[in-house]
N, C-alpha and C positions, 0 to 999 in steps of 0.2 A: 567604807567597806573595804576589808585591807585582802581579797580576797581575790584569785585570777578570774575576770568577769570577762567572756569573750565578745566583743562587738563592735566591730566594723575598724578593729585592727586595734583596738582598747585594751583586748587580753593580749598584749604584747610581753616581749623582755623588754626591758628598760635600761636603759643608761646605768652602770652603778659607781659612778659616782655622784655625789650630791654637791652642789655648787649651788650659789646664789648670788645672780647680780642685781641688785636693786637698783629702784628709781628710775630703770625706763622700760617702757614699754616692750620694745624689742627684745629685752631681756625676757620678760614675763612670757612674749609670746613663743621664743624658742622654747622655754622651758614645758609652755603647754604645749606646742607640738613635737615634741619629745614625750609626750606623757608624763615629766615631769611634775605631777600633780601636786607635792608638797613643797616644792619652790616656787610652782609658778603661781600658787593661794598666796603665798608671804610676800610673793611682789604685787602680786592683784591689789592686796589688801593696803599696800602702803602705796600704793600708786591711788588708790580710791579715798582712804584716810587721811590726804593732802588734797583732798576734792578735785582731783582731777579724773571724774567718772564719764564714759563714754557707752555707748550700748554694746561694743566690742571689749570693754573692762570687763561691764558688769554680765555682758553671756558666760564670756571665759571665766570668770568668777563662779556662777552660778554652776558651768559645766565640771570645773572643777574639783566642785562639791558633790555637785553630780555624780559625775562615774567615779567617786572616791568610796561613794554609800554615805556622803552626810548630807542626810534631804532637808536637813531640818537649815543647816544655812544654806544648802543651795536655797530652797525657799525665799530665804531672806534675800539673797540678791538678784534670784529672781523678780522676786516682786519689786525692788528699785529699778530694774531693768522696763517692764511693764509702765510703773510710775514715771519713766524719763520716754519711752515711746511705747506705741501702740502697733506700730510697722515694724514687725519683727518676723522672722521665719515662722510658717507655722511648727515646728518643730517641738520649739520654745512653748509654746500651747500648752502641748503632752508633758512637756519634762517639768513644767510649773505646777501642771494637775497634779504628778506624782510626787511631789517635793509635797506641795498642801497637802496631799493626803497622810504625809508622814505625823504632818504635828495637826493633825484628823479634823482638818477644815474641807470636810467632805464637799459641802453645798457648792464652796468658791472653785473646788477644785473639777467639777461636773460641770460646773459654767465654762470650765477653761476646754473641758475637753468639746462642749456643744461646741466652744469657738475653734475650738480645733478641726474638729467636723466640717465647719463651714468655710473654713480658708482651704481646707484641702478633702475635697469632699470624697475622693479615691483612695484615699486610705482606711484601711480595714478595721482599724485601730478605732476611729472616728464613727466607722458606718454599726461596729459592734456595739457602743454605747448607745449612738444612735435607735439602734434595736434592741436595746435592752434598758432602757436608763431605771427597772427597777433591780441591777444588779444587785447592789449591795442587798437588799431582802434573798436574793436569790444564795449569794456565799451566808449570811444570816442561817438560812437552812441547813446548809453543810456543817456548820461549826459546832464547836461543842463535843466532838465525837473523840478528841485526842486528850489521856493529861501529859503536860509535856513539864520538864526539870533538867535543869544542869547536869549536864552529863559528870560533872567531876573531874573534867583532864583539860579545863581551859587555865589558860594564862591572861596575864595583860594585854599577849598580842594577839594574831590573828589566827584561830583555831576553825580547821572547816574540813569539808570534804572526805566523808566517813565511807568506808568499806568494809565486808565482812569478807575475811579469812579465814579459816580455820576457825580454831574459838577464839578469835583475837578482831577485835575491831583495830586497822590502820585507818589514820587520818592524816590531813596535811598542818602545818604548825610553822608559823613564824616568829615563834618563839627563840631564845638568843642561840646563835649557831657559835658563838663564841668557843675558843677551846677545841676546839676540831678545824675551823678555817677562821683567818682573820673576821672581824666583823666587816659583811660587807651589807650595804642599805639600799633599800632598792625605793627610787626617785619618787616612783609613782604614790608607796604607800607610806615611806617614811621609818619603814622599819625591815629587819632580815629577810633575805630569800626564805623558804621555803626548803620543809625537807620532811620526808617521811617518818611517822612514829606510828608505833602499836601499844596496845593494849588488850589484858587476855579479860573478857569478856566470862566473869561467874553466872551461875545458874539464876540468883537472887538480882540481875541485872546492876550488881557494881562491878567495878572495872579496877583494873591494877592501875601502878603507877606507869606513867608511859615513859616508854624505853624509845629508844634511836631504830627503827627500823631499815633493813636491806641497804646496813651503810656502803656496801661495796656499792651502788647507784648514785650515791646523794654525790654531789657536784657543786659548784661555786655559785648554783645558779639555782634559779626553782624546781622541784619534784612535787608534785600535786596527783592529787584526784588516779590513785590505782584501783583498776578493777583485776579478777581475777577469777581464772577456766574455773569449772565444778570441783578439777581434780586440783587444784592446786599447784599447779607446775609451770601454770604459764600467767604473767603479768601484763596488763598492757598500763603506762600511767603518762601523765601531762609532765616534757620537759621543756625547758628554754632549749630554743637551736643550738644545743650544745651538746657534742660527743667525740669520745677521745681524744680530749682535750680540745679541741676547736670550734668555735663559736662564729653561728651562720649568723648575716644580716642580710638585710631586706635593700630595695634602690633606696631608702631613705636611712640606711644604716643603725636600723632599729632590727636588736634580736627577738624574734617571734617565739611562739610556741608551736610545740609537735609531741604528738603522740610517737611512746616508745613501747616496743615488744622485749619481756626478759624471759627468760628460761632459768625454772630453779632445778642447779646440779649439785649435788653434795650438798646440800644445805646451803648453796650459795645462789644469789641469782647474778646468771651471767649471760652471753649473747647478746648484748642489748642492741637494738637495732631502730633506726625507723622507720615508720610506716610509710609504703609508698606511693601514697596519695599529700603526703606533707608535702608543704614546699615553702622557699625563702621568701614567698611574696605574697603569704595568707596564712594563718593561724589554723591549727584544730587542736585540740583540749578535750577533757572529761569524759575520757571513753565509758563505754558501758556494753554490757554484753544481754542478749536476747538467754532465757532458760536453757537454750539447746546449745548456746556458746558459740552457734553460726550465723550470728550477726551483731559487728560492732556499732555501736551508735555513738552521735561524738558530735561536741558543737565546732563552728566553724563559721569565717567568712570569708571562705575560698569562691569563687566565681563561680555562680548560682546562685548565692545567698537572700533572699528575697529580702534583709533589712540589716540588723547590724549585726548581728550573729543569727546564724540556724542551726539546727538538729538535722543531721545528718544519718544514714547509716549506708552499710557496705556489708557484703555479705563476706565470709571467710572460708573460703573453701579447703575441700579435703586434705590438700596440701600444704595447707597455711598459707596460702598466698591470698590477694584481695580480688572481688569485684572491682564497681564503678560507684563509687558515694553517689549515694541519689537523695536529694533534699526530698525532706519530708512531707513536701507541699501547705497549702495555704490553711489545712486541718488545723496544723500543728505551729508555724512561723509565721511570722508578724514582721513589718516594717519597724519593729523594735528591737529586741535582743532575747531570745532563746536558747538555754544553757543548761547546764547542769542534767543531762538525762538518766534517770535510773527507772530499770526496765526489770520489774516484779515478778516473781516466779508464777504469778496468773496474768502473765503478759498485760501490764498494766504500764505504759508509760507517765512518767512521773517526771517533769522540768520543771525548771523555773523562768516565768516571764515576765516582761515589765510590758508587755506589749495586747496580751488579754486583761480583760476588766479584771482590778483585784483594791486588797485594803495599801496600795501604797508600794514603791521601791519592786524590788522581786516579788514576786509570789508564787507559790507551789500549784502545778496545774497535773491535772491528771488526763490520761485519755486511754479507753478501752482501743485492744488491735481484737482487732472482728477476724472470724475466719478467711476471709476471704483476700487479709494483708493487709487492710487500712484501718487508718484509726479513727475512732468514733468522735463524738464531740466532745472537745476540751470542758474541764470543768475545774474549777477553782474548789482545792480543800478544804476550803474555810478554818476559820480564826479555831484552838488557837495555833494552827502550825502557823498558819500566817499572823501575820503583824503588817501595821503601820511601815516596817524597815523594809531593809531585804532577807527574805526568807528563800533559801534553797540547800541541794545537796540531799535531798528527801532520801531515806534507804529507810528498808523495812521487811523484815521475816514474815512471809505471809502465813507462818506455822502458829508462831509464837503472837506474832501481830503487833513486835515489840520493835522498834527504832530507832533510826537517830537523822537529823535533821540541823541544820547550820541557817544562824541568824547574828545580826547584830543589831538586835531588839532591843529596847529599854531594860537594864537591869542586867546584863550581863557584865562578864568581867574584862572581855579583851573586845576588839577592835570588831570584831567576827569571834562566835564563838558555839559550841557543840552541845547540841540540846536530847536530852533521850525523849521515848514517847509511848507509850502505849495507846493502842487503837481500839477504843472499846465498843463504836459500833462502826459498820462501812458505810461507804458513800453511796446515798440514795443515786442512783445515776439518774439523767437527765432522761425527757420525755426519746424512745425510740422506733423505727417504727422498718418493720421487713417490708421491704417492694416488691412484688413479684406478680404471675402470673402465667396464663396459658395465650399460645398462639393457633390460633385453629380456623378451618374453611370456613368460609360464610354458610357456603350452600350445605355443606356436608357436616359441617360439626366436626371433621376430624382433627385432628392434632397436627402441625405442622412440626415436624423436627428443621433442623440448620437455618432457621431463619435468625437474622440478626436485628438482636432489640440493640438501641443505644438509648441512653437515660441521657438527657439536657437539662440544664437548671433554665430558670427563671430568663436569662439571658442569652439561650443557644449555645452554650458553652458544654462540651460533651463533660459528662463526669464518668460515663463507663460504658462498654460495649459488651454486650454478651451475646453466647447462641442458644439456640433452644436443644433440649434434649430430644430424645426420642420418643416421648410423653407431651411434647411442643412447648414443656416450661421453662421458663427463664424465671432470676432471680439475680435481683440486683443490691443483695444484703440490704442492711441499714440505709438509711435517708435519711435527711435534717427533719424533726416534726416542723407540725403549720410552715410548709412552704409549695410552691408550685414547681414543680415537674412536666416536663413534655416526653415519651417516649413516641420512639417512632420503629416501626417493624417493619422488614424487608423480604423477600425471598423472593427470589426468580421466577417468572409464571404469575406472581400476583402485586398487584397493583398496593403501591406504599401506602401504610396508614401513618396517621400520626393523632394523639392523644395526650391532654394534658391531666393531669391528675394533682390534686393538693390534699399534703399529706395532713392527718388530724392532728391536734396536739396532747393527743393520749399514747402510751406507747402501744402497742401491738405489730400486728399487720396488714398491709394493704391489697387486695388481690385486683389487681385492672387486666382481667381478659381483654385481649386483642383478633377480633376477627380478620382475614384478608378475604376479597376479591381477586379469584382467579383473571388472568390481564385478559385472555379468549373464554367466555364461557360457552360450555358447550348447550344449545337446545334442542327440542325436539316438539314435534307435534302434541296440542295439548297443554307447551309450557305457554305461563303468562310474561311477557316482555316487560309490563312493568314490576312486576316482582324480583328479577330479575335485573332491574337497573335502579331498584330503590324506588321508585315513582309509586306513591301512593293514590293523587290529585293531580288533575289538570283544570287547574286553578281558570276560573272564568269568573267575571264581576257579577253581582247581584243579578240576577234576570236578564242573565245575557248571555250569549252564545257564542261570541266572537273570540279566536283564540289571541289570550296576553302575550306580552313579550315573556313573560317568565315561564308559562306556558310553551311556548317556541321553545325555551329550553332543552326538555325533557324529550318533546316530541323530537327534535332534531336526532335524540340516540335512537329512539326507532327506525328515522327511516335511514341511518345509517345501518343498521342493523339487515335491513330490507334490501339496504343497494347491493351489500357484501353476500346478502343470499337472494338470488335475480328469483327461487322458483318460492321465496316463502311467501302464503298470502294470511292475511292478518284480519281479523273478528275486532272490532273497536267497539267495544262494551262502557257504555256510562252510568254510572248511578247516583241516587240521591238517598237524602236520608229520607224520614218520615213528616217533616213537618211541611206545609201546603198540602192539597189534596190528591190524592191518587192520581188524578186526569193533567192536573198540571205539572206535579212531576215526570209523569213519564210522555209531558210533550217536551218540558224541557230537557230535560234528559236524553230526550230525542235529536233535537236541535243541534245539541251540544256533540253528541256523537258521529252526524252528521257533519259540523262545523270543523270538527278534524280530520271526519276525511279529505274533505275538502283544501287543509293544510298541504296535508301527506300527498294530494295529487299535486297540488302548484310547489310542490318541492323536488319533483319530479317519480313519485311512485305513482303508477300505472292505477287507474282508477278498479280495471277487475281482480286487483290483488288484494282489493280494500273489500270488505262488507264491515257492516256499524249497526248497530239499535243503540237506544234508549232504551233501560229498565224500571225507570221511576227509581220508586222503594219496593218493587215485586223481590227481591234479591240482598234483605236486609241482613250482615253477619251479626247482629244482637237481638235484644229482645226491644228494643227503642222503636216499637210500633205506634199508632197512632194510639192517644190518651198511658202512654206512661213515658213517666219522668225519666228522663234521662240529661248526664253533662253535655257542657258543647263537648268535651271527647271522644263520647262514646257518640254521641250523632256525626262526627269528623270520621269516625271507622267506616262509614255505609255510603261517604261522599267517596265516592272511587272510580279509576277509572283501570279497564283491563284491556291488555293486547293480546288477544289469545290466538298463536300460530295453531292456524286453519289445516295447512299443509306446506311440506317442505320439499 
């Protein structure tokens, strides 16, 4: 793949010149740590083709194929790698799965990632298959929905990274830069830097021949991946640390990449500048703009990065200056490599990942932004944009539904190359589902407004905080389907709740009303104490009257309640349901009503503050009298017991 792929300091500038020293090792390895990818395969190759193979050959062999885009021999030395040891990085795991997946040895390649899972059980990458291993049926669903054809403007080399201007599609092209600048060859890929071209894009979706675009920018070095404002006048595009004339490097004296801003004046574009979150010691690439053009998005693995490259974005304010890049969180980036962002005129993000489940190499992912700023669940476009290779650089008129999309798939004609597409139906989205609800009094029913819900996942890990309106609702948008939740409600005066809920796995919405308990509640003569503290039962053993430990319970908040008011005196009411006969239940009944007061004084309340009966079943709330049926339930309703303040 001859294409600037960012991750973990991989989309670099390179060295340009090419050199090769053969037959030792320390050759080989400077060359791969320089990213010298096409010299340091020809010395791998003849260091290994003399049988002197090591599991340090054969990784850097394999890796080198790897982040080249050719899965198909990293595969192959992968697998001798495997075949000479089994004590290998988990790393090595992932990057073998995605190699097999290239030449579609699916089954071997799910076995690598289950092992992958298992040597590193913390990684995302691992626990996603893990919880999905019937992916491929799931991308299966998706597919079908694109027909995709040679765009017509590739070469033998490396064609990629389309954008729409005007009526002109630019793309990027390392095709021969000869005749304009010396030939120069860049290490990693074997062939030209890179440089911007256009093509005017007809009604009937062909394309002219491509011309040399915005040559007052193009430079000794790469020009890649331009996006461009609504109006046209302003540019932002991927250069090597290169500008006016001088070339930045990094502590390891490798030139990186940076996002550059142009201004078009007179038909020229000039000011070129860059962006002030770049810098000498991390990489960002592939800008891309939100509909409203006030927000850049752009990969990167500047510090933050959660793996080897992330998706990034930064707001742009009024004045054209930036935000604070905030990584997109664990929604959207993987402990792998996330790239290539383009962001749809129905706010639809659209990357490419090697790090969500897919058929192989890159593959195109997609993810709704919800109102409320965050992106929904990532979803694989399925085949045929994707492929077995690397598929990315996805762009698409969401008018026309017509696009263009970069592969170096089986059957193409360069290294990487520029595919068009039409979309003939959309992407069923994945199961979603609204969380929401009301917070309101226990005793009142009312609405609580400014109470703060917060939503935790599965692991107490906060995923949002909100407040309630003046209606007392909260709404916590989308949630993951079939998973568990815990919300917990707050407000000052009442006593915290906390409530899990597990979402379905149909889409809709989910409503979990949240009651609170005022922290003082107020009573009065007439009210009942345990309705009031939840106590339904005072739980006592079969035919017996002695108060339980769990019992102590409940009765401890009464005569708390009793200490804190010296004048209140208290009615201790027992009941039973209908089953035994009249006379015995209302002796026990009796016993038992008795048996607590009796608590209540040795716990120190004043015996004349106390009166008690038993009621039998004189006092039945259903119809569960003698001779009809009724559940243990509904016979559970009439076992009660009441504190009714007498006077206060």
């Amino acid at each position: 793949m001859k294409k600037i792929v960012l991750q973990l300091g991989l989309l670099l500038l390179l060295s340009t010149s090419v050199y090769s020293q053969k037959g030792k090792i320390v050759s080989a390895n400077k060359e791969y740590d320089n990213y010298a990818y096409v010299d340091a395969i020809k010395t791998y190759e003849k260091i290994a083709d003399k049988g002197y193979k090591s599991v340090e050959v054969l990784q850097k062999l394999g890796d080198s194929y790897y982040f080249n885009g050719k899965l198909e021999s990293a595969a192959k030395w992968y697998g001798e790698l495997f075949a000479m040891s089994k004590e290998v990085d988990a790393e090595y795991y992932y990057r073998y799965s995605q190699s097999l997946k290239s030449i579609g040895e699916y089954e071997k390649a799910n076995q690598m990632l289950a092992r992958f899972n298992e040597k590193n059980a913390n990684d995302v990458r691992g626990k996603e298959y893990k919880n999905q291993t019937d992916y491929l049926e799931i991308i299966k669903q998706n597919s079908g929905r694109y027909t995709i054809d040679n765009a017509g403007i590739n070469t033998q080399y490396s064609d990629y990274g389309s954008s729409f201007f005007e009526n002109k599609v630019i793309f990027t092209s390392a095709r021969d830069t000869s005749g304009v600048f010396s030939k120069r060859v860049h290490t990693w890929t074997g062939e030209s830097f890179t440089n911007l071209y256009a093509v005017t894009l007809n009604e009937d979706g062909s394309v002219t021949n491509p011309e040399r675009f915005a040559k007052e920018i193009n430079t000794r070095f790469h020009e890649a991946t331009p996006v461009f404002t609504k109006d046209g006048k302003t540019m932002y595009f991927t250069r090597n640390n290169y500008n006016n004339g001088k070339k930045g490097k990094d502590s390891q004296k490798t030139t990186l990449l940076k996002i550059y801003r142009a201004t078009l004046k007179d038909g020229k574009w000039t000011a070129v500048t860059e962006l002030p979150f770049n810098s000498n010691s991390y990489s960002t690439a592939h800008p891309a703009l939100s509909p409203d053009d006030k927000t850049l998005y752009f990969a990167s693995n500047m510090p933050g990065t959660l793996g080897q490259s992330d998706i990034f974005k930064v707001a742009i304010k009024e004045d054209g200056s930036f935000g604070t890049p905030e990584n997109l969180g664990t929604t959207i980036n993987t402990p792998g490599r996330e790239t290539f962002p383009f962001v749809s005129a129905d706010n639809e993000l659209y990357f490419a990942s090697d790090g969500h489940l897919g058929l192989g190499g890159l593959d195109i992912f997609v993810s709704r932004l919800s109102k409320e700023g965050t992106f929904k669940t990532v979803q694989n476009i399925g085949a045929p944009a994707n492929s077995p290779k690397d598929d990315f650089s996805f762009l698409i008129n969401t008018t026309t539904k017509k696009g263009f999309l970069s592969s170096n798939r089986e059957g193409g004609q360069g290294t990487d190359d520029i595919y068009k597409f039409t979309e003939n139906q959309p992407l069923q989205y994945a199961c979603e589902q609204l969380l929401a609800g009301i917070v309101t009094d226990t005793d009142t029913a009312a609405p609580l407004r400014n109470a703060t819900v917060t939503l935790f996942d599965e692991n107490f890990k906060v995923v949002k905080t909100v407040t309630t309106d003046a209606a007392g609702n909260y709404n916590f948008g989308t949630v993951d389907c079939q998973r568990k939740y815990f919300v917990k409600a707050e407000l000052p005066g009442y006593n915290t709740r906390e409530l899990s809920v597990i979402i379905p796995n149909t889409s809709g919405s989910t409503n979990l009303p949240v009651a609170l308990d005022k922290t003082v509640k107020p009573v009065q003569k007439g009210d009942d104490l345990a309705k009031t503290f939840g106590i339904r039962i005072i739980y006592f053993d079969l035919d017996k009257w002695n108060i339980r430990r769990d019992a102590a319970v409940d009765l401890a908040k009464i005569v708390e309640v009793m200490k804190e008011n010296p004048k209140m005196r208290i009615d201790v009411r027992s009941h039973t349901d209908s089953r035994q006969t009249h006379e015995y239940n209302e002796r026990l009944s009796d016993r038992r009503a008795r048996s607590t007061i009796a608590w209540m004084v040795k716990q120190g309340i004043e015996a004349s503050r106390l009166t008690g009966k038993g009621y039998g079943e004189t006092q039945l709330l259903n119809k569960c009298a003698d001779g009809i049926s009724c559940s243990e339930e509904e016979h559970q309703l009439n076992r009660r017991s009441e504190f009714i303040i007498v006077d206060m």
